[in-house]
C-alpha positions as CSV (number, residue, x, y, z in Angstrom):
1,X,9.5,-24.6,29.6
2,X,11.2,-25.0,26.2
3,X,11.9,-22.2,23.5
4,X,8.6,-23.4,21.5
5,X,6.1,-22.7,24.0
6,X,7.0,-20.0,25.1
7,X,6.7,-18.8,21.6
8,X,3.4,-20.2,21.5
9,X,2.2,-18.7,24.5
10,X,3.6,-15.0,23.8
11,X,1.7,-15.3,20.2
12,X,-1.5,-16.3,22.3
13,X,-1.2,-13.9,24.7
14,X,-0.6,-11.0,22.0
15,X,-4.3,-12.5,20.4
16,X,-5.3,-12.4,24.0
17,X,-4.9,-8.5,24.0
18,X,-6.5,-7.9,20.5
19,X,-9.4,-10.2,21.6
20,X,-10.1,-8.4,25.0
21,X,-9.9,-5.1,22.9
22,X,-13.3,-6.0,21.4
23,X,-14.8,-7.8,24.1
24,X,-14.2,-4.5,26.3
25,X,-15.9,-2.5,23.5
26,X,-18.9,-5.0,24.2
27,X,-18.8,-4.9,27.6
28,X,-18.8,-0.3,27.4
29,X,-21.9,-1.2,25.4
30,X,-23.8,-3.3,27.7
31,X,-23.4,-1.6,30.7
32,X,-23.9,1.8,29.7
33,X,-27.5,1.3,29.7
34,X,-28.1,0.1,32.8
35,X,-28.4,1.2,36.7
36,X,-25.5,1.5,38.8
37,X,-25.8,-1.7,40.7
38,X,-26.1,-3.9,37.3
39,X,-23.3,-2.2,35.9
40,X,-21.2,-3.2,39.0
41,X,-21.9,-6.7,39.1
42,X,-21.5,-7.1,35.0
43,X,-18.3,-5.3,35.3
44,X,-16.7,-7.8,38.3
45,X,-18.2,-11.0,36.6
46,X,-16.1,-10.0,33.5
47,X,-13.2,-9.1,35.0
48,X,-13.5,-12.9,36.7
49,X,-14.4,-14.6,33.3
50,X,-11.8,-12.7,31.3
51,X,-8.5,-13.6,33.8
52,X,-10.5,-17.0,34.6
53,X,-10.0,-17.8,30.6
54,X,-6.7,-16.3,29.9
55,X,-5.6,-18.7,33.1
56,X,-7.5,-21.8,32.0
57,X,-5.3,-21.2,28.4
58,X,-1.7,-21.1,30.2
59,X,-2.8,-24.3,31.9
60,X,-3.2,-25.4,28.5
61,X,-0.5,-24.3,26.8
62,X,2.1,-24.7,29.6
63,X,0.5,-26.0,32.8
64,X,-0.3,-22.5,34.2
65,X,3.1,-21.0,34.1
66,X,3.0,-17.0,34.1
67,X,5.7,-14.9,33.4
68,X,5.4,-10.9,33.3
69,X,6.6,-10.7,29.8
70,X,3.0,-12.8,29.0
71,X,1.6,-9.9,30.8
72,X,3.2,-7.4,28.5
73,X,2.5,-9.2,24.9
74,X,-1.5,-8.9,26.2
75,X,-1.1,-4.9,26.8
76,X,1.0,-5.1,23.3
77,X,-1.7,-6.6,21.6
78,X,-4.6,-4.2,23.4
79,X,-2.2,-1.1,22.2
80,X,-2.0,-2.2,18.6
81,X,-5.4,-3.0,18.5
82,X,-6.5,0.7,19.6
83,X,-3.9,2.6,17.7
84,X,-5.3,0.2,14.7
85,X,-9.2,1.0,15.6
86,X,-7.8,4.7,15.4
87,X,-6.7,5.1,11.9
């Protein structure tokens, strides 16, 4: 894997992590209204459709490769994305 996608991929796994910071806000607001059962069952199909997307993008960017350091620029971008939200 060359210099330039990996650069690509680290800036789209840094969007990842602001992204998933407002789809976990959605997801809080969904299934605090509802029964435990529903709230189990919303909660493990998006855990599946969020790492089943992020996946389905590294196959696109770089033919699936996944390195820890992609890992890291999604937790970045969650951080900054909260410490923004707080301000």
């Amino acid at each position: 894997m060359n210099s330039y996608i990996q650069l690509i991929s680290l800036i789209v796994s840094f969007l990842y992590g602001y992204i998933l910071y407002y789809l976990n806000k959605f997801n809080i607001k969904i299934i605090n209204k509802k029964n435990l059962v529903f709230k189990i069952i919303i909660s493990f199909l998006y855990i599946f459709d969020i790492s089943l997307l992020y996946v389905v993008l590294l196959y696109i960017l770089n033919k699936g490769i996944l390195h820890i350091y992609f890992v890291l620029f999604i937790i970045l971008g969650y951080l900054v994305m909260c410490v923004k939200k707080r301000k």
